[in-house]
C-alpha positions, -999 to 999 in steps of 0.1 A, spaced: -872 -335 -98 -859 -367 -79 -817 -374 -76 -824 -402 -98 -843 -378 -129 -815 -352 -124 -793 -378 -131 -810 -390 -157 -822 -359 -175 -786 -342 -168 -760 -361 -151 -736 -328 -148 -761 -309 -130 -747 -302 -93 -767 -319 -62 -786 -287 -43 -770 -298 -14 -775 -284 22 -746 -267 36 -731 -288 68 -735 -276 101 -718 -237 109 -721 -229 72 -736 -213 48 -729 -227 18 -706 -260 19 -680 -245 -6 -646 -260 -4 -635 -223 0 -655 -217 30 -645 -251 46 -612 -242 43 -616 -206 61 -637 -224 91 -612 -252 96 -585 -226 102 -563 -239 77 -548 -209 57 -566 -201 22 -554 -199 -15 -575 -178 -42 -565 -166 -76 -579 -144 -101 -584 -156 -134 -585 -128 -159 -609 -138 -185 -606 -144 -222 -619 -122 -250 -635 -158 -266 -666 -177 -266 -642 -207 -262 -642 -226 -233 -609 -243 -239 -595 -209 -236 -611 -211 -198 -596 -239 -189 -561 -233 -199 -563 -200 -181 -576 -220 -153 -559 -251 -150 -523 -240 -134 -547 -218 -109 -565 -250 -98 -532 -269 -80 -528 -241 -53 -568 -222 -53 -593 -229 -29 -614 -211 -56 -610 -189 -88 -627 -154 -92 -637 -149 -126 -635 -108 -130 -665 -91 -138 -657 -65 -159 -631 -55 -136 -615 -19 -155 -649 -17 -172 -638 -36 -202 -655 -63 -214 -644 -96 -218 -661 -133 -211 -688 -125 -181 -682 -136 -147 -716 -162 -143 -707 -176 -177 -670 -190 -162 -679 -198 -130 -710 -223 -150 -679 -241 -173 -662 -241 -142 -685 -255 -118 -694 -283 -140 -658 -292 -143 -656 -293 -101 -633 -262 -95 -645 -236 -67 -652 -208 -82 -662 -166 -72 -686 -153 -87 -680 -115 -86 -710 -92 -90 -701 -54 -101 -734 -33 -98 -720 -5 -127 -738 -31 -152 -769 -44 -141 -802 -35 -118 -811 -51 -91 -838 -71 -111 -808 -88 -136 -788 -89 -100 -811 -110 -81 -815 -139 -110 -781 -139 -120 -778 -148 -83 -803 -177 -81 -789 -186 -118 -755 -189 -102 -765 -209 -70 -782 -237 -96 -753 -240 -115 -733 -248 -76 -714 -214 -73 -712 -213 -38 -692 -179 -35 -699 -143 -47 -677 -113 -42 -699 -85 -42 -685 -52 -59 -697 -13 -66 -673 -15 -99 -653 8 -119 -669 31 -136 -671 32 -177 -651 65 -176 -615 40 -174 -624 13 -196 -624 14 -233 -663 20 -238 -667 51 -218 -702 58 -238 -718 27 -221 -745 40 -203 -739 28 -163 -763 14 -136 -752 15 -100 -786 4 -88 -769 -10 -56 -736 -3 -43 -714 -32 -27 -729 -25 7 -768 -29 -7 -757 -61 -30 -741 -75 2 -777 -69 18 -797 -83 -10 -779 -113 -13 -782 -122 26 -816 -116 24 -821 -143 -3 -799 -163 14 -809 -160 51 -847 -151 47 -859 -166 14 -865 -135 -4 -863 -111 -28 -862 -79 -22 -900 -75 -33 -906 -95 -1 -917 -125 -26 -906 -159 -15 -879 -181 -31 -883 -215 -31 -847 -226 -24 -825 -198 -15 -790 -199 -31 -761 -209 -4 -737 -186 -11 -707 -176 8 -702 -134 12 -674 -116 0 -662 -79 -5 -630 -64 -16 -611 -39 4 -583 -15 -6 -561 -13 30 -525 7 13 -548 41 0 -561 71 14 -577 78 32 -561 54 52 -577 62 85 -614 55 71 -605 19 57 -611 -4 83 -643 15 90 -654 8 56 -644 -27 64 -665 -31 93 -695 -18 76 -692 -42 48 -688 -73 75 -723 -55 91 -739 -60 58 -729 -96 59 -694 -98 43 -683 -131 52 -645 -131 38 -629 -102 22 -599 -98 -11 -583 -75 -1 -564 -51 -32 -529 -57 -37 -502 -57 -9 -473 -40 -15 -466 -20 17 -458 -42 48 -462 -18 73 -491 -1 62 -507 -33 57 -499 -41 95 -512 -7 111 -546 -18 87 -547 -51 107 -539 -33 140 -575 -15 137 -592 -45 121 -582 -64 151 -591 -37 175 -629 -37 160 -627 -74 165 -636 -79 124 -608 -107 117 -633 -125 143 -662 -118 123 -644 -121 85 -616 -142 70 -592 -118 58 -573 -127 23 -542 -107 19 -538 -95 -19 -508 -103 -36 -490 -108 -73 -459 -105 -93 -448 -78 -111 -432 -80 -145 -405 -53 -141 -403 -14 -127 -421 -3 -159 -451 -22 -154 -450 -13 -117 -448 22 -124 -479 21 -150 -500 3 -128 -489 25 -98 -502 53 -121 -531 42 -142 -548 15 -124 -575 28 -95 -563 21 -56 -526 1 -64 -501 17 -42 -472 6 -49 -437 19 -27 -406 40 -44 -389 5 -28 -400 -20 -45 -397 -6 -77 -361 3 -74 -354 -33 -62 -371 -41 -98 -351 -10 -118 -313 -25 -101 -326 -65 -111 -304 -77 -140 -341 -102 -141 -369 -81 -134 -394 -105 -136 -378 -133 -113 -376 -103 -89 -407 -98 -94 -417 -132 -86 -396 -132 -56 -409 -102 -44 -442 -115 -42 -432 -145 -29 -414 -127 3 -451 -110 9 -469 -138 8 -441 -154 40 -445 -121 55 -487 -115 55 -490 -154 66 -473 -143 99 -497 -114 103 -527 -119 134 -558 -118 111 -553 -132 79 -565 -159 70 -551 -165 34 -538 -147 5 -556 -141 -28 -531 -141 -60 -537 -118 -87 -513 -132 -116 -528 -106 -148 -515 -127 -176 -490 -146 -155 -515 -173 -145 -489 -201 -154 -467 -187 -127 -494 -189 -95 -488 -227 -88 -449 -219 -84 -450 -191 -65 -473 -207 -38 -453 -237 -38 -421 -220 -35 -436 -193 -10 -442 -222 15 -478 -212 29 -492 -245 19 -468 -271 38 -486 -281 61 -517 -289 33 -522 -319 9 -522 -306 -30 -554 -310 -48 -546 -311 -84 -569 -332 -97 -609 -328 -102 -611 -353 -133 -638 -370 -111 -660 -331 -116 -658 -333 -76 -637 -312 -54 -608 -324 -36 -596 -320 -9 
């Protein structure tokens, strides 16, 4: 199909672009990273709806301050609106988007043409996950998959990307141009073994990395210490996790039902002695996000907001990380902005 019969037959469809010179896939997000200006994503926690509109509210006071948006797969094994289905209202609207990829749900069959679905729709980023598994979420009789792990979706995907193929060996006729990411928990044990994990993850062709939520300063910096000592903040941007928390209660339950959140006896006593927990909360997170932008290493932070989405724009305005940037707030025009 011609650019003129595209436009014709479906004037929203994205251009199959080639990436520019240096990179891989020509999303805003990765532009950002390789320009060495410091990076904004936020996590948008999906709606229980088959109603866009719901999307885009959730979305629009992430789209100010975000380089891109994750939509959660599944994250807690609960289910809510898929990941693929977001990022496609999304990318048609111009937003950058994440499409994250947990392998508790799907083969490596489903994997590989979700992928090539994704790239057609212009995702241009995928955060590659091993995922929960069903025992915490509210369906623990679902039956799970774990056909690849993070490390083995990381490789699949390169190989589509980088040599045309699936991992039958059969060719693709236009490999997707996707940018490679992983998470990484840095604040919980076994410490020690973390930014080994990290460095095997950048071997299998991580390209930028979320990490978990940042709590713990100092632990955080010994983390970054090693990283830069295997040279992998030269290999992989680095996006600090951060977000707000609504009071010491809330701290305390995620510190004790939610996998890998370490949260210090600190913080939550500076939320217990607030007379407003939640503006604590906010400032708290506010005071990370000036602290991990003075760290060697990282390259941006990645906001995790879980029902607070109207409160990301503020927080990275007032936190200061962006001065020396230009806003883009508006994508009316369905292109990204810079």
């Amino acid at each position: 199909m011609t650019d003129d019969e595209r436009r014709e037959f479906a004037p929203w469809l994205p251009t199959y672009d080639e990436p520019p010179p240096g990179h891989v896939s020509g999303s805003r997000l990765e532009r950002v990273l390789r320009q060495g200006r410091f990076a904004v994503t936020a996590e948008l926690n999906p709606p229980d709806s088959a109603d866009p509109a719901d999307v885009f509210e959730a979305a629009r006071p992430l789209a100010e301050v975000a380089d891109a948006i994750n939509a959660t797969d599944a994250s807690g094994a609960n289910c809510h609106m898929s990941s693929i289905g977001i990022c496609s209202l999304l990318t048609r609207a111009g937003y950058g988007t994440i499409y994250q990829i947990s392998c508790r749900d799907r083969n490596r069959i489903a994997i590989q043409g979700d992928v090539l679905g994704a790239a057609a729709m212009g995702v241009r980023n995928v955060l590659c996950l091993t995922g929960d598994g069903v025992g915490v979420g509210d369906q623990p009789g679902a039956r799970p998959v774990f056909d690849l792990d993070s490390l083995s979706l990381l490789r699949t995907i390169r190989t589509m990307r980088d040599e045309g193929t699936f991992l039958s060996g059969r060719q693709i006729t236009r490999p997707p141009r996707m940018f490679l990411g992983a998470a990484e928990n840095p604040c919980v044990e076994p410490l020690d073994w973390r930014p080994e994990r990290l460095a095997k993850k950048v071997d299998a062709g991580a390209e930028f990395i979320q990490t978990n939520y940042i709590f713990d300063i100092p632990v955080f910096e010994r983390f970054m210490a090693r990283v830069r000592d295997l040279g992998l903040e030269e290999r992989a941007f680095i996006l600090a996790g951060v977000g707000p928390l609504a009071s010491a209660k809330a701290a305390r339950w995620m510190r004790s039902n939610v996998p890998g959140i370490h949260i210090p006896d600190a913080v939550i006593e500076r939320l217990d002695k607030a007379a407003k927990p939640a503006e604590e909360g906010k400032r708290i997170c506010i005071e990370l996000m000036q602290q991990l932008r003075e760290i060697r290493g990282v390259a941006g932070v990645h906001v995790m907001a879980y029902r607070r989405e109207h409160l990301v724009s503020e927080i990275v305005a007032e936190s200061g990380v962006l001065q020396t940037r230009v806003p883009h707030r508006s994508r009316a025009s369905g292109r990204e902005v810079d």
